[in-house]
N, C-alpha and C positions, 0 to 999 in steps of 0.2 A: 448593494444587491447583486447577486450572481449573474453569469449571463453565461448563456447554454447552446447547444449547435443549434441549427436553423433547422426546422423541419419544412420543406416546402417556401423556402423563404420567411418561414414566421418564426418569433421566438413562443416558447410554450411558456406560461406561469402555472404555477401549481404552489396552493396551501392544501394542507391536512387539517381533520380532526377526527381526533384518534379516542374511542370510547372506551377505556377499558374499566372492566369490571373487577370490585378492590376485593380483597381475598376478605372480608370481614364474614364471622358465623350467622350474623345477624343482618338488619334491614337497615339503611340509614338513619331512618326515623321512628322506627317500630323494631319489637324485638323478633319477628317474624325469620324465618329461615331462610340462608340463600343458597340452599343446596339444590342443584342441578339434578333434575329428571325425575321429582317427584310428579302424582300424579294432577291431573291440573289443577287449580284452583282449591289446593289443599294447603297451600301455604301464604294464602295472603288471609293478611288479620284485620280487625275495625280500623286500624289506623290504614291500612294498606287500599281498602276499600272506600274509606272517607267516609266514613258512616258519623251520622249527627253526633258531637259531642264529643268527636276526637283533637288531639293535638298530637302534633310531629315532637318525639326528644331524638336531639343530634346524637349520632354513635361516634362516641371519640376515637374509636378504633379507625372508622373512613378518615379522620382525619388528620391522625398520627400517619395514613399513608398516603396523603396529602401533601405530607410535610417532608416526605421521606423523598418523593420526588423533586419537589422544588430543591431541596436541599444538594441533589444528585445531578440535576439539570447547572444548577451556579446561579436557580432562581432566586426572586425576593419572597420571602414567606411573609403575605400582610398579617400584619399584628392582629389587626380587623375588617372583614371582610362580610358581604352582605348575601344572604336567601333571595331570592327572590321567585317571584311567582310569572310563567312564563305560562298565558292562554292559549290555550285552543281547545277546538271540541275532535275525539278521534274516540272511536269505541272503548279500545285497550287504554284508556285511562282515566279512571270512574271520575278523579275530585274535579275534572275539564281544566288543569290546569297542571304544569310539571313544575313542582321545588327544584330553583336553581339557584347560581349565581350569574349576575348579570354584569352591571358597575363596577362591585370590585371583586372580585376572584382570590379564592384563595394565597395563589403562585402566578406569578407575576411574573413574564421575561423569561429567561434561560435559554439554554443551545443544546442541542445533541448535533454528536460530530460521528463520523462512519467513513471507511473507505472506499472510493468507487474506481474504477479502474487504477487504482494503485495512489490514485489522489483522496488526499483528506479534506471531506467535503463537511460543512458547520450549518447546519441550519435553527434559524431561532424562532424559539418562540413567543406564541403574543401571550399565554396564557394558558391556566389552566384549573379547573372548578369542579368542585363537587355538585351531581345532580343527581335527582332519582331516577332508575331507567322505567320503562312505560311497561305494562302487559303485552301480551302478544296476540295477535290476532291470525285462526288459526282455520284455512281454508279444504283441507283435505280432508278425507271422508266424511263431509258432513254433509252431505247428499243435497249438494247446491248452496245450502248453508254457512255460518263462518260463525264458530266457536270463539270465545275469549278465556284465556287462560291468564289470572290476574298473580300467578306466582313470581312472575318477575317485576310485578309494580311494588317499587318503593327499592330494590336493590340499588347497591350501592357504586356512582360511576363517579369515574375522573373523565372528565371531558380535556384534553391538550388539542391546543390550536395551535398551527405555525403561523409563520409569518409568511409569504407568496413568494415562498425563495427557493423553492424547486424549479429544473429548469426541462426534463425531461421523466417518465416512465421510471426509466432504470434509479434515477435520483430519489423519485419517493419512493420506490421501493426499498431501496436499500435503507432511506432513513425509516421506514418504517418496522423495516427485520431491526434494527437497531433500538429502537425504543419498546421491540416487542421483549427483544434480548433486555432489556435494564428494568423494564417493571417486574419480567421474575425474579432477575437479579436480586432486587430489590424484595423480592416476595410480596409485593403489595396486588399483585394480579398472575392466577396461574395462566396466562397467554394463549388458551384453548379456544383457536378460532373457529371452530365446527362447534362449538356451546355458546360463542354470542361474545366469551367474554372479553375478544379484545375483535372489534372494527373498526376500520376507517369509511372516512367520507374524505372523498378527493374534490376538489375544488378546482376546474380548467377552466382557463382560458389562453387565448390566442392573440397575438398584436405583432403587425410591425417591428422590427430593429427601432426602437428610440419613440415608439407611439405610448400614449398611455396607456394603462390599463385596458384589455377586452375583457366583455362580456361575460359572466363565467357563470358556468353549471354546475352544480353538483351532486356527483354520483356517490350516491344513498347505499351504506350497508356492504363493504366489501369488505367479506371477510375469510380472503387466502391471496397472497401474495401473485400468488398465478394470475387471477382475475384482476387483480388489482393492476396487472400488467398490461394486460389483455382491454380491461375498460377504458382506462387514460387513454394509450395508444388509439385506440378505435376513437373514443369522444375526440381527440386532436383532428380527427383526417377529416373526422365525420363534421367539427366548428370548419375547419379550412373550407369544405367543399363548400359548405354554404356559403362565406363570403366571397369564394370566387366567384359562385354562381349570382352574385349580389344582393343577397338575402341578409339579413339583420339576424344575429343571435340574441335569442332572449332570454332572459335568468330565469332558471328554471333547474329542479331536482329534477336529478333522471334516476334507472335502476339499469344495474346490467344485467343480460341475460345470458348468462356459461353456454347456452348451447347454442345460440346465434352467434355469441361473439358480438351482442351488440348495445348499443344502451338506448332507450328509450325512456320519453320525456311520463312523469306523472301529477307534478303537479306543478303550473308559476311558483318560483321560487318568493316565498318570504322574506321581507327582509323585519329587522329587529321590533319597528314600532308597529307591526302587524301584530305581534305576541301580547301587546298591550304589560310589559314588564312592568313589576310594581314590588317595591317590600315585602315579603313572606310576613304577615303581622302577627302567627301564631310564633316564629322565632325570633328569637332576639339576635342581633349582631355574634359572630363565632370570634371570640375572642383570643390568639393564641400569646401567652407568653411567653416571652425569650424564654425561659429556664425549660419551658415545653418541648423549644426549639432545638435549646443546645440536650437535652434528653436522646430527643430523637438523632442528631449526630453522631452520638457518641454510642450510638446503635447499627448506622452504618455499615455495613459489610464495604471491604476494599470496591472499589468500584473496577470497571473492568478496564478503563484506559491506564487505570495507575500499577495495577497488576499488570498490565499486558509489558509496560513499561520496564517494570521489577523484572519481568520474566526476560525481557532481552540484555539487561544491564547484569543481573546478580548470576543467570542459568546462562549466559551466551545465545539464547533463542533468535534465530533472525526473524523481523518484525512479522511476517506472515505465517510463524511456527506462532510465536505469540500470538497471534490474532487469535487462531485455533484454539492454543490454548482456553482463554477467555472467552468461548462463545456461549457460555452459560456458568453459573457459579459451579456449581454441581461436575461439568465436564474439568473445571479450574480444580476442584479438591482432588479428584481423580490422578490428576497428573501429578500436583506436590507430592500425593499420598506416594505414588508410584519414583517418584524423581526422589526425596528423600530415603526412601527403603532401599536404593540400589545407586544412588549418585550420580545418575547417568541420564541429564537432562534431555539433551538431544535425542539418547537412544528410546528416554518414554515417548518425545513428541514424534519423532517418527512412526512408533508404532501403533501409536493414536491415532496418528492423518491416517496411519494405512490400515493393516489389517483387522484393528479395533472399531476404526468407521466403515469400514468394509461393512464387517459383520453386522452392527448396528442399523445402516441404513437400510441394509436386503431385508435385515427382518425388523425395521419402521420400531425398534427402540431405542432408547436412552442411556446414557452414560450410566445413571443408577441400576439401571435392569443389565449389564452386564454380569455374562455369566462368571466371567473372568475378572478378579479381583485386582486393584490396584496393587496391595501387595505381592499377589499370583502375577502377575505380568511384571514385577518388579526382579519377582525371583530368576523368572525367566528368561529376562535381561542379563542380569546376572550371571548366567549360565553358559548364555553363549559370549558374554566379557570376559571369561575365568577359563575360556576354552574348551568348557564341556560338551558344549555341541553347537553345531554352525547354523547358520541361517538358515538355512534350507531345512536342517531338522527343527528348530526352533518354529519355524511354520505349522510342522507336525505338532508337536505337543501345542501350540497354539490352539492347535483344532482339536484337537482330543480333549483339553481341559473346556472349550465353548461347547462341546455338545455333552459333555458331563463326567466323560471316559472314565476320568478320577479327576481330584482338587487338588492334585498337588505336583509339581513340575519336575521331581526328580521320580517319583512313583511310575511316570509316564514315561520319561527317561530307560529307564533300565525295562521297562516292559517293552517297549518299543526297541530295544536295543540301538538305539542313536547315540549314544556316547564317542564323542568322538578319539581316533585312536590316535594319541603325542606322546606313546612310544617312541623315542629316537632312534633304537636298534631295530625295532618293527616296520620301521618308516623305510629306512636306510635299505632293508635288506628288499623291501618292495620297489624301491628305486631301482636298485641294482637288476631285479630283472627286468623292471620295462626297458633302463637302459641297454642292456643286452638286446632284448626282443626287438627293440625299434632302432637301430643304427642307421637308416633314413635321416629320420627327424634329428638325431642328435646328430650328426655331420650338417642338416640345414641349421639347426640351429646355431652351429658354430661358425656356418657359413653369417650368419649376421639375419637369420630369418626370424621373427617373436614366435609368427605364428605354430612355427615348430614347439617352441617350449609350451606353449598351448594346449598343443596336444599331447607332449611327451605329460603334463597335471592331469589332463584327462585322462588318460591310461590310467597313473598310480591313483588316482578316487576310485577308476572302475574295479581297478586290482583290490582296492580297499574296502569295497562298497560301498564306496560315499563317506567311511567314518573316519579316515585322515582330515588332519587338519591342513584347511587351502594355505592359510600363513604357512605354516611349517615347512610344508612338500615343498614350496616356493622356495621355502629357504635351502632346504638338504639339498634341491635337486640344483639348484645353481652350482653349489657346493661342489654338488657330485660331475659336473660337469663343468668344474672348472672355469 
């Protein structure tokens, strides 16, 4: 088990469960819709509602991406694995009781691994199950009142649980971006945290260097990274002060509040034999066969540590251009696309970290919604490799092809007059007059000064207007000055 800096002389423990919602058309158990923002309670069905005389049928599709996780994590996929029926009584969930798995779990064990301060940090986990997610309960204009909306009861979730091997804040955040990044990967969850469909519940507690196990809380429903940040760090200071103060912490679910900044307790935490778990007796045991198994394998998209890997060994990428690369499948095709059309590894991931995520982040899209095509930013590449135009114009049609100017990178070229000028007689004879004009800089520079040949480039560009080649000049002008 890891061991992490001291906050205030304590060490922090932190497990995750992490809920995400599996991309299936349909309901777990019903054929009922899971499409987001219908209007309320126009998509749950008899089965979804529990109405007399229904039974649950398994959707094989939740469980083909079940499989697709365990298989991706280096979990055990159980051959056989058991429903179960977890009580309670809450509004948002008519049959008073949620289908889960309890005993045995689908996927069994596994690890996700991520980088944190430049260290490669492993954490494992205990498990991971298919459950229905519950209704929603729904408190705003309803004039005191509280509406229920049963379109998300019966929808279909992977519950993943760690193991209490986070050591700080930053640690389960970042395992967290990390498993949000591999279930799209995976396509088994589109990771849309503002729709429900992928939260965590963070699990703290606090102990002594070398004490057992403290107390631990957990905070209910966090879903953005920011708050996620925000609520651990707060529950840590907030468990410490009570024990300094000699107060007992007690198990208990809390909820955090964004605009206090604070978490607050709601209800004594349950623990397992309060749910009163029993057999789901309407399903039978979910049987998977190997041949199911190795299906779903050999279906697999690369995963992103083996690509990431390829990307530094086959493309030369040092390990943090590769990271980039692989921070989603979609942003990975982008780059091959762009790196095989013009051969020039390096020169796409540079342009990716920079002016491509530039633009993307300001205007809050996606590697897909680029306006600028991988092969269009390939060509472009290209252009300024072959000498056509220099970096600095290449910025320009950068921009002229993202706001739409035209689609094509020499069209822009020659409209914008950027071509750069590797005339050698053109060059030579613009040398010759700055060399005259400036007999200064060229006497320092012979004196042994750079800064002079500096300025003697910046002259022949201004002479040029920018369209001389910097390699070239560099070269004649040495030349020409012996």
């Amino acid at each position: 088990m890891s061991t992490g800096p001291l906050i205030r002389g304590y060490e922090v423990v932190i497990g995750l469960e992490t809920h995400a919602q599996l991309s299936t058309v349909s309901k777990i158990f019903s054929g009922a819709s899971t499409a987001f923002g219908a209007a309320p309670n126009t998509q749950a069905c008899a089965v979804d509602l529990a109405l007399p005389g229904t039974l649950p049928v398994m959707n094989r599709a939740a469980v083909d991406r079940a499989i697709r996780l365990g298989l991706a994590v280096g979990a055990k996929v159980a051959p056989l694995s058991i429903f179960a029926r977890q009580n309670y009584f809450y509004p948002d969930l008519p049959k008073g009781y949620q289908i889960s798995q309890y005993e045995i779990p689908v996927v069994q064990g596994g690890s996700v691994s991520f980088l944190l301060g430049g260290q490669r940090k492993t954490v494992n986990l205990t498990r991971a199950h298919l459950e229905e997610d519950a209704g929603k309960s729904l408190h705003e204009d309803y004039h005191g009142l509280t509406g229920i909306d049963l379109n998300r009861a019966g929808t279909p979730l992977l519950e993943i649980v760690t193991e209490p091997d986070m050591r700080s804040a930053a640690e389960a955040v970042e395992y967290a971006k990390a498993l949000h990044a591999l279930v799209m990967w995976l396509g088994i969850c589109d990771g849309n945290m503002q729709e429900g469909s992928f939260r965590c519940d963070a699990n703290v507690s606090v102990r002594r260097p070398g004490a057992p196990f403290g107390t631990r809380r957990e905070i209910k429903n966090l879903n953005s990274f920011r708050f996620m940040q925000q609520a651990i760090d707060f529950e840590i200071n907030w468990q410490i002060d009570q024990i300094e103060d000699g107060l007992a912490i007690q198990q208990a679910t809390v909820l955090f509040n964004p605009d206090t900044g604070e978490t607050r307790s709601m209800r004594t935490k349950e623990d397992a034999h309060d749910y009163r778990y029993f057999p789901d007796p309407d399903l039978p045991p979910l049987v998977i066969a190997p041949e199911w198994i190795e299906a779903v394998r050999a279906s697999l998209p690369e995963l992103p540590a083996a690509m990431a890997q390829r990307f530094q060994t086959a493309d030369g990428l040092p390990p943090d251009d590769a990271a980039v690369m692989t921070q989603s499948l979609p942003f990975a095709r982008f780059y091959e696309t762009a790196r095989d059309a013009c051969a020039n590894p390096k020169g796409v991931a540079n342009w990716l970290m920079g002016e491509v995520s530039k633009r993307l982040n300001a205007e809050a899209k996606t590697i897909d919604q680029s306006p600028v095509s991988a092969t269009t930013l390939a060509a472009l590449i290209g252009r300024i490799g072959d000498g056509t135009i220099s970096h600095n114009a290449a910025r320009q049609v950068f921009d002229a092809l993202w706001v739409g100017e035209a689609s094509e990178v020499d069209a822009v070229i020659e409209a914008k007059g950027l071509r750069q000028m590797n005339d050698s007689g053109a060059l030579e004879a613009i040398i010759d007059e700055v060399v005259v004009a400036n007999p200064k800089s060229v006497d320092e520079y012979r004196a042994g000064k750079d800064k002079a040949f500096n300025a003697l480039v910046g002259q022949v560009m201004k002479a040029s207007r920018g369209k001389a080649n910097p390699a070239q000049v560099n070269e004649l002008l040495k030349k020409r000055l012996g």
